[in-house]
DRENSE-785023 format. One record per atom (N, C-alpha, C, CB): residue in three letters; x, y, z. Coordinates in steps of 0.1 Angstrom, whole numbers, plus 5000, padded with zeros to 4 digits. Glycine has a CB too. Layout:
REM DRENSE-785023
AlaXYZ;...
END
This chain:
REM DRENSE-785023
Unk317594264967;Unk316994174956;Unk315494214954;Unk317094024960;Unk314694254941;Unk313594274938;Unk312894164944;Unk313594284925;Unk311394194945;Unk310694114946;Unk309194104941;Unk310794104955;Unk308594044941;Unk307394044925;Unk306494174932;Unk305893834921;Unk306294244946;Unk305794354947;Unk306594504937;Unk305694364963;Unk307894474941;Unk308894644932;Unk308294574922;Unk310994684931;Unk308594484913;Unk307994454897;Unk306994564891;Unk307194314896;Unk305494474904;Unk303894524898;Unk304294674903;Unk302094444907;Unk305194714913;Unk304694864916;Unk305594964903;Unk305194924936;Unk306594914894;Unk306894974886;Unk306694954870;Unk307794974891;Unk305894864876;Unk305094834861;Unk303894904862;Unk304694684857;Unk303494924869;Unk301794954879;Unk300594904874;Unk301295114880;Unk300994754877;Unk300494654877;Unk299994574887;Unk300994614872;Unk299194484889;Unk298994404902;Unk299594264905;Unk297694394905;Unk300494224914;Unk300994134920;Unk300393994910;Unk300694144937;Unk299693994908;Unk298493864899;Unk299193904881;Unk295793924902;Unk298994014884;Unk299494034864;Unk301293974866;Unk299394294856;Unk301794014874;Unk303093984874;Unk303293854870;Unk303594004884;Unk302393804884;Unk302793624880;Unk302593584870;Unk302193514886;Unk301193604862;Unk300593564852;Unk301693594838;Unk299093654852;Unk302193694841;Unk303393724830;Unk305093614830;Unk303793924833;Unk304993604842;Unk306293524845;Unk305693384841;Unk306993534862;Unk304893334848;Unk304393184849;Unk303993174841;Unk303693134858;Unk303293234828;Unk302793264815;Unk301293144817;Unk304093224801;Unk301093184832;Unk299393094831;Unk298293174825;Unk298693044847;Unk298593284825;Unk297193354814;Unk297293434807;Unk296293414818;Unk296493494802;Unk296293624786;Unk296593714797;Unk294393664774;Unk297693784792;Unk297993924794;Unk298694034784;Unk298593924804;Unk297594124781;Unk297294204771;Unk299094234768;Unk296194354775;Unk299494254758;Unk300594274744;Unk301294384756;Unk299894364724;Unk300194504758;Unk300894614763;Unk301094554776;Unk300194764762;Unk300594534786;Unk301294504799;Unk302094414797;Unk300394464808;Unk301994324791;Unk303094214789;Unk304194324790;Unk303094124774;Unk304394344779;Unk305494464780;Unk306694514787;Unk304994554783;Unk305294584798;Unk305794704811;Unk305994634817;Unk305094824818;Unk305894474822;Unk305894354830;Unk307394334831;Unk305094224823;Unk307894284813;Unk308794244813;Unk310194354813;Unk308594174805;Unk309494474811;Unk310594594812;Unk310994584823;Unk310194744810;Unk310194584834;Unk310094604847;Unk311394514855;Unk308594574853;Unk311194394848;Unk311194234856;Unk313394224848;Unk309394054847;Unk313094314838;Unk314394304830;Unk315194434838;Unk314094334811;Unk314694554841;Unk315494654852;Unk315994664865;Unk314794744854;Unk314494594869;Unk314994554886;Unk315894414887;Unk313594524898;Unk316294324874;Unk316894214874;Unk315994104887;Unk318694264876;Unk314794104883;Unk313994024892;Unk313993924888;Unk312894064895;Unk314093794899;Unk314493614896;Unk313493604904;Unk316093534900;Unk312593554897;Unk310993474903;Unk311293324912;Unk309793424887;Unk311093334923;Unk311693234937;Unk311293104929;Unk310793254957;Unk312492984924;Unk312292884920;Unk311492774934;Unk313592844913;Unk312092814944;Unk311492754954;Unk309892774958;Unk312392804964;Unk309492884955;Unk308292904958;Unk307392854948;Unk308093024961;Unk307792874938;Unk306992794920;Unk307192624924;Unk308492844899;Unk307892584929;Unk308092414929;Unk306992414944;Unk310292324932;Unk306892504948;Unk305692424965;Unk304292474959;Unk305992524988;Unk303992564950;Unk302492544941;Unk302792464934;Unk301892644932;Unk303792394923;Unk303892304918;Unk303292184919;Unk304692284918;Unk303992114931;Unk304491984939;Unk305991934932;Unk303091824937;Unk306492014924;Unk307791934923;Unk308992024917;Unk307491804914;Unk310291964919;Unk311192024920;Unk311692094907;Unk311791954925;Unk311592024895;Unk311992054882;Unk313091954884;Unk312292204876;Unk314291894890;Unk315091854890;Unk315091684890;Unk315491914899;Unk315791644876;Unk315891494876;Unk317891464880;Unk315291424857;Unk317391334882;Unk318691304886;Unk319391224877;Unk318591234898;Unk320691234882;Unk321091134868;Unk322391064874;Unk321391234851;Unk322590904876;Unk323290844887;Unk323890724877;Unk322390794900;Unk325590804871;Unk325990724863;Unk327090654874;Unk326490794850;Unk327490514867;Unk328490434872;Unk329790484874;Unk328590344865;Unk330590544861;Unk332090554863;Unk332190704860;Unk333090444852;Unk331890834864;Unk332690924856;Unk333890934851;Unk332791004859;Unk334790864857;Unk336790814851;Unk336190754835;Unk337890604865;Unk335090694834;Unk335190674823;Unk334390794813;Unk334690544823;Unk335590834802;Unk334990914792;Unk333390864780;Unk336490934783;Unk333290754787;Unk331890704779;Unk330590784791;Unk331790474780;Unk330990804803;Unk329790824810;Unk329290974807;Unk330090794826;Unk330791034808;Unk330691174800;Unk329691234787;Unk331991194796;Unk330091104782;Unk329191164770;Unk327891164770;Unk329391124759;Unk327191054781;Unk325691044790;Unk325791184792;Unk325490954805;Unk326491254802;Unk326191374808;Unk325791464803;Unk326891404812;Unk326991484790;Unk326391634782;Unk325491594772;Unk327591734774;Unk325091474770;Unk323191464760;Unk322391464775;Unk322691254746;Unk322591444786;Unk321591464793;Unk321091564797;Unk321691414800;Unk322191704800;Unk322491804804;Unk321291924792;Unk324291804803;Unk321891844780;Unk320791934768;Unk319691924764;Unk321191944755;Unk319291794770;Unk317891704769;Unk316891704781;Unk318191544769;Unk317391754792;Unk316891844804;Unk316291954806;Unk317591854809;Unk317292034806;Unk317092154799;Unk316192194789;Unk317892184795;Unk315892144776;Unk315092174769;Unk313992134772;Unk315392154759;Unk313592044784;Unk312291994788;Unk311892124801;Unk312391804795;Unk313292194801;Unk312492284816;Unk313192264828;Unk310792224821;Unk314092134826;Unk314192044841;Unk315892124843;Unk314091814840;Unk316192044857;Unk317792104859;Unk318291964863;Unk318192244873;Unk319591904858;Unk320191814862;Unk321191804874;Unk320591784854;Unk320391644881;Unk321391644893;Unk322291564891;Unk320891594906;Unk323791514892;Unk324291454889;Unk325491344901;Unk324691544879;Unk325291254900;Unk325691154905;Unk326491054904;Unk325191124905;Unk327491014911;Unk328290874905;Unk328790804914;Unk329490894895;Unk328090604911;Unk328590534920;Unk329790504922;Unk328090454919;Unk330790534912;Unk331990394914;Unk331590284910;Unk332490364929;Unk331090204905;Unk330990114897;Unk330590034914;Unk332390064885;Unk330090084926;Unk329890064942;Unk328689994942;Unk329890204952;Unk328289894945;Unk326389884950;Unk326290014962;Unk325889694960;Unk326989964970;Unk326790054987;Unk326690184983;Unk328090054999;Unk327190224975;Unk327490394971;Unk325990474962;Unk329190394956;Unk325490334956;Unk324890374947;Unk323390334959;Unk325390304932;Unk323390294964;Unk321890274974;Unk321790394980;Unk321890154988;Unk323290464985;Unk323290554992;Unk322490694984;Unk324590554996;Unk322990664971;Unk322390734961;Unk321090784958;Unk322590684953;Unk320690614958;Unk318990664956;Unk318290674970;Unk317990524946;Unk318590704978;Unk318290764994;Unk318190924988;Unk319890735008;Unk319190954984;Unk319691094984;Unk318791124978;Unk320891134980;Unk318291124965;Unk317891144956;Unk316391174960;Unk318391054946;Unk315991094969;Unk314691064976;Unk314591244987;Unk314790874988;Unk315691184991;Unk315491354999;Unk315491454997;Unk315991395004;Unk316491484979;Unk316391604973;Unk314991644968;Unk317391594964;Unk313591554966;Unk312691544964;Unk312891574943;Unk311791634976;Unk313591534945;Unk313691504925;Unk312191434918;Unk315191354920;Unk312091484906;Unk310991454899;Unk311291324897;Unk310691524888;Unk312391274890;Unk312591114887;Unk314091114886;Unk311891054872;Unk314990994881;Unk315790994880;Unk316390834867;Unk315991024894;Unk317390894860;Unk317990824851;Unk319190764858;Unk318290914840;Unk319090594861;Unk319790544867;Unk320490434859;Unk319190534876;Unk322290424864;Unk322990334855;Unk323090204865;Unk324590404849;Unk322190144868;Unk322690034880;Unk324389964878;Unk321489884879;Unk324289964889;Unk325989884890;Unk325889734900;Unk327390034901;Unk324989734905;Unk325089654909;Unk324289434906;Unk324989734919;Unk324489364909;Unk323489214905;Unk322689244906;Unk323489084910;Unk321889154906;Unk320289174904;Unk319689094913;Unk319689154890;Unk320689054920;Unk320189024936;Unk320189134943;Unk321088924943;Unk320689214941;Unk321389384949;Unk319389434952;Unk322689544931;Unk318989424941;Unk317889524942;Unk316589424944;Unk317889624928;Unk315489544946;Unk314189504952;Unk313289594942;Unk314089534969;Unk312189544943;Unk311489654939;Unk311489844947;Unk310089574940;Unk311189764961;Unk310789894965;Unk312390014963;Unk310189864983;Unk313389974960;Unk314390044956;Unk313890184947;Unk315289954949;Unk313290144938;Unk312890214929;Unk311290314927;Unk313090114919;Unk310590244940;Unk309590284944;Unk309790464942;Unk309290214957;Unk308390524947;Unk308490694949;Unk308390784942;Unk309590734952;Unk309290704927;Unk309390854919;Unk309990774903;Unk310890994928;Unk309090844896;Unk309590784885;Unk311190724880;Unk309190864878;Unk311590654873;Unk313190574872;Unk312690514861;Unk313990464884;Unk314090514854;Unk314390474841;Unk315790424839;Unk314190584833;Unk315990324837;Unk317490224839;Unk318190274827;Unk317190024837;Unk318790304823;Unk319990304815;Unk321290274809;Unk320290344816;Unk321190194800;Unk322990134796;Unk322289964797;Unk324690184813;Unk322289954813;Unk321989814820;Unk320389784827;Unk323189804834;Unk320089674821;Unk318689634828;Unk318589534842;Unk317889554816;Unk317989524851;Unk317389414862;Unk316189394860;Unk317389444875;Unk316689224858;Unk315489134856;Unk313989214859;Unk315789004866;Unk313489204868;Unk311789244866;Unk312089344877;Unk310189104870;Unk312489484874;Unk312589534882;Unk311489654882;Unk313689544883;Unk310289684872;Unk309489734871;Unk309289854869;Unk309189714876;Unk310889924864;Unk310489994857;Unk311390024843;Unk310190074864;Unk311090134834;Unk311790164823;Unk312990124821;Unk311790264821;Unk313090054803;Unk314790054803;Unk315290094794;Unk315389944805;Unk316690154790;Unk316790184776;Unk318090164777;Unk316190314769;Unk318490024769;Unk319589924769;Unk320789934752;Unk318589744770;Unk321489844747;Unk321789874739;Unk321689684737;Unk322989974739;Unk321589614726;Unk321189464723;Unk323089464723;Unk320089414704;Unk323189414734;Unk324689374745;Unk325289244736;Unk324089304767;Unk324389094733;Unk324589024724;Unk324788984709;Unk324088994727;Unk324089104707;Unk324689184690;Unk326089204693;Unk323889364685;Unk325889334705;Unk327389384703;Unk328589274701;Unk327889474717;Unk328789184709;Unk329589094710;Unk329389014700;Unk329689034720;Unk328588934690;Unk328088904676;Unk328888964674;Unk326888924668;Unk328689114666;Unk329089154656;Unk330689164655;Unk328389264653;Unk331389194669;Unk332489214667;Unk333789084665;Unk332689304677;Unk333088994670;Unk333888864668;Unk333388794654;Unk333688764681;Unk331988804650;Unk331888804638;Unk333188854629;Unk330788874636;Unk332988994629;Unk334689054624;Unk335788994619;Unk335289104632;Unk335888924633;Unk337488864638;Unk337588724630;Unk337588834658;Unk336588664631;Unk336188524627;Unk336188514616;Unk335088484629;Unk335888614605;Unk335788644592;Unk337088694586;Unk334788724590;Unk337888734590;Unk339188804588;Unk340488664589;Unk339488944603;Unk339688534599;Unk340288384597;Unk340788354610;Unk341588364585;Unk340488454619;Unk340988424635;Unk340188334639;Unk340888534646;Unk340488244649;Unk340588104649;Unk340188094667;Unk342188034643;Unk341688164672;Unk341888144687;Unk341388284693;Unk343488114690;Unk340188314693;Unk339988514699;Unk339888434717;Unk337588644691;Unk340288564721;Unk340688574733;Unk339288694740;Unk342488624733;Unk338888734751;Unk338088874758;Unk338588874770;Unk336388864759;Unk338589004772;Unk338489134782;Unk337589124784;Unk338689264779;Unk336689084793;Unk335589134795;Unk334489234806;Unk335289024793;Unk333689254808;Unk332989304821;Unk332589244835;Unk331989354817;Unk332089274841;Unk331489194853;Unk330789104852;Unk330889244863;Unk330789004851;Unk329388864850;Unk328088924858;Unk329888694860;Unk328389004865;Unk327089054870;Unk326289124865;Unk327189104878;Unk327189184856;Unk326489284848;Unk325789314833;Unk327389364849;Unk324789314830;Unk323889254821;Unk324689304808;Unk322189294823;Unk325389384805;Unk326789454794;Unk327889364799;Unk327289634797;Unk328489304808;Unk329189214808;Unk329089114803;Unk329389204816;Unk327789044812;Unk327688894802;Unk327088894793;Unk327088774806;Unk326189034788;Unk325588984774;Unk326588974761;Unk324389074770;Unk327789084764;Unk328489044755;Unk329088944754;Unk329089104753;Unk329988904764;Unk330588754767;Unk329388634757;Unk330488724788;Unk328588634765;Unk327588574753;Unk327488544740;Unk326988624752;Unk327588664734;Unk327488764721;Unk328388694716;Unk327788944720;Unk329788704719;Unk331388664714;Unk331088484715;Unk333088744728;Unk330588434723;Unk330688284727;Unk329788234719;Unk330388244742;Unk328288304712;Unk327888204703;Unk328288244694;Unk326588174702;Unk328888334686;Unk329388394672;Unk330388254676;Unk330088604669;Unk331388234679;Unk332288114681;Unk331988014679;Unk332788094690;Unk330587984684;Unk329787874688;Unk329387794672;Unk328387944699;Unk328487924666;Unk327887904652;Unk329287884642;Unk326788054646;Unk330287834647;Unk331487784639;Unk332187694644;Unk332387874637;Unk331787644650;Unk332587514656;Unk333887584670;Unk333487414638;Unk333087704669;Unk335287724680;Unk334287734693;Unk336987944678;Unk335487744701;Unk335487824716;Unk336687874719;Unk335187734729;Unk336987974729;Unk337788014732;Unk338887904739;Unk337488104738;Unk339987904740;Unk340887814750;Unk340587864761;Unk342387794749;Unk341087764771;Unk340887804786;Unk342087904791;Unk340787664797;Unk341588034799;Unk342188144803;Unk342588204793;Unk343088124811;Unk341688194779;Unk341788334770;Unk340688414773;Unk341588314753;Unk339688414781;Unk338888474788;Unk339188544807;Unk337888354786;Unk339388674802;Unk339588744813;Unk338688834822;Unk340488804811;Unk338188904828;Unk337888994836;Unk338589094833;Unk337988964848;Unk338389204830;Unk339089334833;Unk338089424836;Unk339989394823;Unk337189414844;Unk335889484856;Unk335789614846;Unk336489544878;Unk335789614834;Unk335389744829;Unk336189874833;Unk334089754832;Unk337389854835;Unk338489914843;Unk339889934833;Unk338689814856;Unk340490054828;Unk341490034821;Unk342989984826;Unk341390144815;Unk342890024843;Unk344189954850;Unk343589794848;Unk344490004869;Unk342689744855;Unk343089634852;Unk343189574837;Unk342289574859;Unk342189604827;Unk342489554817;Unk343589504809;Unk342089584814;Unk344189674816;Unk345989684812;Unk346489554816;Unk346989834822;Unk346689494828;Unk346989394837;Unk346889244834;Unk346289424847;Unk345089234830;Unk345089104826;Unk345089084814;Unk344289044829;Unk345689174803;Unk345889134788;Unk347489164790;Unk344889224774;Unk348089214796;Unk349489194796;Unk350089064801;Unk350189304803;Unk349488994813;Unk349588824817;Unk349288774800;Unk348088754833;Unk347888764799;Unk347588694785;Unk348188704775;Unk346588724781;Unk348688864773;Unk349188864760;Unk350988794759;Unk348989024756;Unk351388774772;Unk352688754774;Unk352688574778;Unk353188874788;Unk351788504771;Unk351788374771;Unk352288354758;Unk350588314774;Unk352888214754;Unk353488184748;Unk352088094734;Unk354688104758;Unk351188094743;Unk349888024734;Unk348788154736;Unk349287834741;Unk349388284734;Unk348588414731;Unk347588374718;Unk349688564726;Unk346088484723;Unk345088464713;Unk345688514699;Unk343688544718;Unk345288474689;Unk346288594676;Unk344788734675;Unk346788464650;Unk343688724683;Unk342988854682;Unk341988844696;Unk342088864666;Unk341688944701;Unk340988954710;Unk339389044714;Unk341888974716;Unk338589004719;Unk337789094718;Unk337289144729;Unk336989054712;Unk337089274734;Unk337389364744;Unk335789444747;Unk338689474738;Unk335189424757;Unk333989444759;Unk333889574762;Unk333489364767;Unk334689714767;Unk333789824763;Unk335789924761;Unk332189884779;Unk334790044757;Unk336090104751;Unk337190164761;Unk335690204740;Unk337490164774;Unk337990224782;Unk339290094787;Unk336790284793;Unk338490014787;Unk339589864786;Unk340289874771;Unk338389684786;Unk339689894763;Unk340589874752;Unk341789974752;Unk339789884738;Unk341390094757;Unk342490194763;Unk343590134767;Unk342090274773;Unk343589994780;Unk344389924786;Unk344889824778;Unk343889894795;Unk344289764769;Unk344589654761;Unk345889714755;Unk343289604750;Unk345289834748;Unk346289864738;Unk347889904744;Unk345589994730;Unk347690014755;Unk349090034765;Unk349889894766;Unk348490084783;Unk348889764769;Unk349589634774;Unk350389594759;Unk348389484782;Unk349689594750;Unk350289544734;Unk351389664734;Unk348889554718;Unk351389764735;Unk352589844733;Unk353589844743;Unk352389974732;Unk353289774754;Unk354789754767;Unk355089604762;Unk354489754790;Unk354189534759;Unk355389384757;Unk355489434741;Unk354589164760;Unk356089504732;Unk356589504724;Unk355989424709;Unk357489464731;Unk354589404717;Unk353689374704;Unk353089504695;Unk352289284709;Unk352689474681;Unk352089494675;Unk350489504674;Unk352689454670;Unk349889594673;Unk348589584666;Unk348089614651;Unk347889664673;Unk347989574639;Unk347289444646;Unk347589314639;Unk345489454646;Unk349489394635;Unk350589234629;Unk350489124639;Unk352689264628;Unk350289164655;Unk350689054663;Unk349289024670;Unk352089084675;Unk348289094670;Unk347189084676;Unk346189194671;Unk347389074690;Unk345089134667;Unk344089204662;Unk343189244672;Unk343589144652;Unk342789314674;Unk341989404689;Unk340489474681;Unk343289584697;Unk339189374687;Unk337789474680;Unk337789484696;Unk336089404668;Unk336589594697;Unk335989614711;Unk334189694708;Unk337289744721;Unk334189694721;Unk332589764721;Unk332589924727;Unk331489664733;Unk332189994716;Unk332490144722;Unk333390184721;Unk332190174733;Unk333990314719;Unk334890374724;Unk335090504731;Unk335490364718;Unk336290554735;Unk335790624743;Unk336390784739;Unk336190554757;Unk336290904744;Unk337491024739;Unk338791014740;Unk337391134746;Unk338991074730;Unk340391074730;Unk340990974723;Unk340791084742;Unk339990824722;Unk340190684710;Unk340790724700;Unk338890614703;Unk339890844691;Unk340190854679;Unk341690914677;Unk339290924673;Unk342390904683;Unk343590944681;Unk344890844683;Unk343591064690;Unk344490734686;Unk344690574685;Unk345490564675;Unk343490474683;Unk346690454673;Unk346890424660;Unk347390294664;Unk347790524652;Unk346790174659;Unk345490254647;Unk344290224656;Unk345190154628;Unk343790294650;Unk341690334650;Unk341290204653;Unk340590374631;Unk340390214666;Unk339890084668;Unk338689994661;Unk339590094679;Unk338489894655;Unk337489864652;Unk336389814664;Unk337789774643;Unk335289864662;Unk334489874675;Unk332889864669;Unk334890054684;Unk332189824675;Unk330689804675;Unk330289924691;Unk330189594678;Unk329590004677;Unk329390154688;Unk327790184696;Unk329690324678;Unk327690234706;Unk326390254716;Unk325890404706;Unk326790284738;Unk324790414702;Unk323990554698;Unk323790594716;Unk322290524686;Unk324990674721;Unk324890684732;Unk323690834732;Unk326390694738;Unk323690924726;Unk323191064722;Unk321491004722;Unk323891144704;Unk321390914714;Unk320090884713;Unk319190764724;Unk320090834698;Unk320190724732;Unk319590664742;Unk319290734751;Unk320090584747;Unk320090774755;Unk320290904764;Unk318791004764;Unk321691004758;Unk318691024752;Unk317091124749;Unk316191044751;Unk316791184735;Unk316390924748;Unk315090824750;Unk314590784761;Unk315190724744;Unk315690804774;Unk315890734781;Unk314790834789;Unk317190704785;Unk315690984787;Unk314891134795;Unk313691134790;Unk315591294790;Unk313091134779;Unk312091144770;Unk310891054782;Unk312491054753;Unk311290914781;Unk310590794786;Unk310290844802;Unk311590644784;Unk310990964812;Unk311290954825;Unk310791084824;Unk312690914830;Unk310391174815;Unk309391314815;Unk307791314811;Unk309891414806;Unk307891184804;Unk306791094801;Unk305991054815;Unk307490964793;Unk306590994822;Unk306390974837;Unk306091074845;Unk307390914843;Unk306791134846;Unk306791224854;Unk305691344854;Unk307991264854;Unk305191374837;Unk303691444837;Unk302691334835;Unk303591554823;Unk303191224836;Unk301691084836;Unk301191104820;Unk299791144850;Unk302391084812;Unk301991044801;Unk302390894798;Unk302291144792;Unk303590834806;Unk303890724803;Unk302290604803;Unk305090694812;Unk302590494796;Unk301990374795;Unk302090294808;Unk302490304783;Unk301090274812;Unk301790134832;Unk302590064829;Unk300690004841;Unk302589994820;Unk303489874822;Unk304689934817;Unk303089724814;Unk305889864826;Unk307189894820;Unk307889904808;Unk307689844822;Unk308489954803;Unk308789934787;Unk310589924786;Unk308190084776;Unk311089884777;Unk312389804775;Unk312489834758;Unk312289614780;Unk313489984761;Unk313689974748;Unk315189944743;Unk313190104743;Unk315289894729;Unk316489804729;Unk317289864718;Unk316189654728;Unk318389954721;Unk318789994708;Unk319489904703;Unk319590104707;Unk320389924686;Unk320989804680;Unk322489874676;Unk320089754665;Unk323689804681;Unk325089884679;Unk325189884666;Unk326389834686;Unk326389974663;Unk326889994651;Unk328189914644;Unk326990124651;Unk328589854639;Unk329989834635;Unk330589904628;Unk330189734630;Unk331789964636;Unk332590044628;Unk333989994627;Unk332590184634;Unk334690024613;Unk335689954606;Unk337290064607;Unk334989924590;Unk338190024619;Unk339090094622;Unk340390014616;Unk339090124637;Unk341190004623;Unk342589954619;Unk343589864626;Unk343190054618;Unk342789794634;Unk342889754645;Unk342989574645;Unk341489824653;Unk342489534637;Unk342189414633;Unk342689414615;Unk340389394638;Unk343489264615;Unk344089244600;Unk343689114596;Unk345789234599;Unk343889074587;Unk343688904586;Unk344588804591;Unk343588864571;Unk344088714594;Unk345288604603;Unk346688584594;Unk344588414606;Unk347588594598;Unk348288534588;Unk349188414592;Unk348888634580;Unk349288324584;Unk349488174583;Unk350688154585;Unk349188124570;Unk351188094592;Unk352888034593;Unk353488004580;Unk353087894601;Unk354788014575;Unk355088004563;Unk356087884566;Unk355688144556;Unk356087794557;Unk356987684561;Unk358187714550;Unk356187514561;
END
């Protein structure tokens, strides 16, 4: 393996011009530039990333510690993070709790040891789980899900819109009785949509009936599970609303084993969806995460930090979903006497 002495001795140059050409910390004349890079391009010479990060102080490497990879939503975090990294210089570490607290503490230990510049974190766990000093060390930036005052960056999606807008939908189409799937109460995307769906109901005089409201942990087995109990009641919701798109995956499987219809027998909106959705029939109507653009904002906000350009105080930025119009949802229709 070359090393930056063969380079300067076949460039015949000095050990200092070499660096200066790789590390591009100074003016070096057109022509040596050159014979630098001829040199550094023949002997196939790779300038020790290890030794550039201990003049540094740091690694180039952010972390990035999503909740579910089983879910095709986390995926698509990955590859905008993957290209949003990279173009800053950095290399991505990549991580996943299991939707685990324990897994995910274990996490940010690790992360501490790998000596990472910062890291883009999806918490999974309440907000009793954490402390400040969790997050202490190294720059962090929350993602997807926020904790209460946990001091630092967040870049969320407005969770209570989402659920607004999509039962809005439903409400407007003349559904009456909506039913949810929802996420973990713990989880600030769990209840804020629950929320979201409960005052849109609210600002009309409804509520849900009791045990049209389920749990399905953001999980497509279970969801499958508890909308097949629900949907297999005899006082079924006539539409339901489904808090992220990996459940609705499940929703839909459970409407196609009991022999229902979507969306003659039940109308289905949800939040997000996920790969491979679009190939659904029908097309889900969904209120969608600008996942591509959080994602950058999130990295953006956590390189910001990490060269000390961020602002001290924390910041909480809040994107706004989208409503998209699929096939999924019909208008109620009325008993005929």
């Amino acid at each position: 393996m070359a090393t930056i002495k063969d380079v300067a001795r076949a460039a015949g140059v000095s050990t200092a011009t070499v660096s200066a050409v790789v590390n591009d910390t100074a003016y070096v004349s057109p022509e040596l530039r050159g014979r630098v890079l001829a040199a550094v391009r023949d002997l196939r010479y790779a300038p020790s990333l290890v030794a550039r990060n201990l003049r540094s102080g740091r690694s180039q490497l952010i972390a990035l510690a999503v909740a579910d990879l089983a879910n095709p939503f986390y995926a698509r975090i990955v590859t905008a993070a993957e290209a949003a990294v990279a173009a800053w210089g950095y290399s991505l570490v990549l991580f996943n709790s299991d939707e685990k607290p324990d897994i995910e503490r274990r996490i940010l230990s690790r992360i501490r040891t790998l000596g990472c510049d910062g890291s883009v974190v999806v918490p999974v766990g309440p907000e009793s789980h954490y402390q400040r000093r969790d997050f202490e060390g190294m720059p962090v930036v929350l993602l997807g899900r926020s904790i209460g005052d946990a001091g630092v960056d967040t870049v969320t999606i407005d969770n209570l819109s989402a659920g607004k807008q999509a039962t809005n939908y439903l409400l407007d189409l003349g559904h009456r009785h909506i039913g949810s799937i929802t996420g973990p109460m713990q989880l600030t995307t769990g209840s804020g949509r629950l929320q979201g769906m409960l005052e849109a109901m609210a600002a009309r005089g409804l509520a849900p009936k009791t045990g049209h409201v389920r749990s399905g942990e953001f999980r497509e087995d279970t969801a499958y599970s508890v909308a097949r109990d629900l949907l297999g009641q005899p006082d079924r919701p006539t539409a339901l609303y489904v808090a992220n798109g990996v459940m609705a995956i499940g929703v839909m499987r459970a409407v196609a084993d009991l022999g229902l219809r979507c969306p003659e027998d039940v109308s289905i909106a949800s939040t997000d969806t996920v790969a491979g959705a679009g190939g659904l029939k029908p097309r889900l109507t969904r209120t969608e995460h600008p996942v591509t653009d959080m994602t950058n904002e999130a990295l953006r906000m956590l390189v910001d930090r990490i060269e000390g350009k961020g602002a001290q105080p924390a910041r909480n930025v809040v994107f706004q979903p989208a409503l998209v119009v699929g096939e999924s949802c019909s208008p109620l229709k009325l008993p005929t006497h």
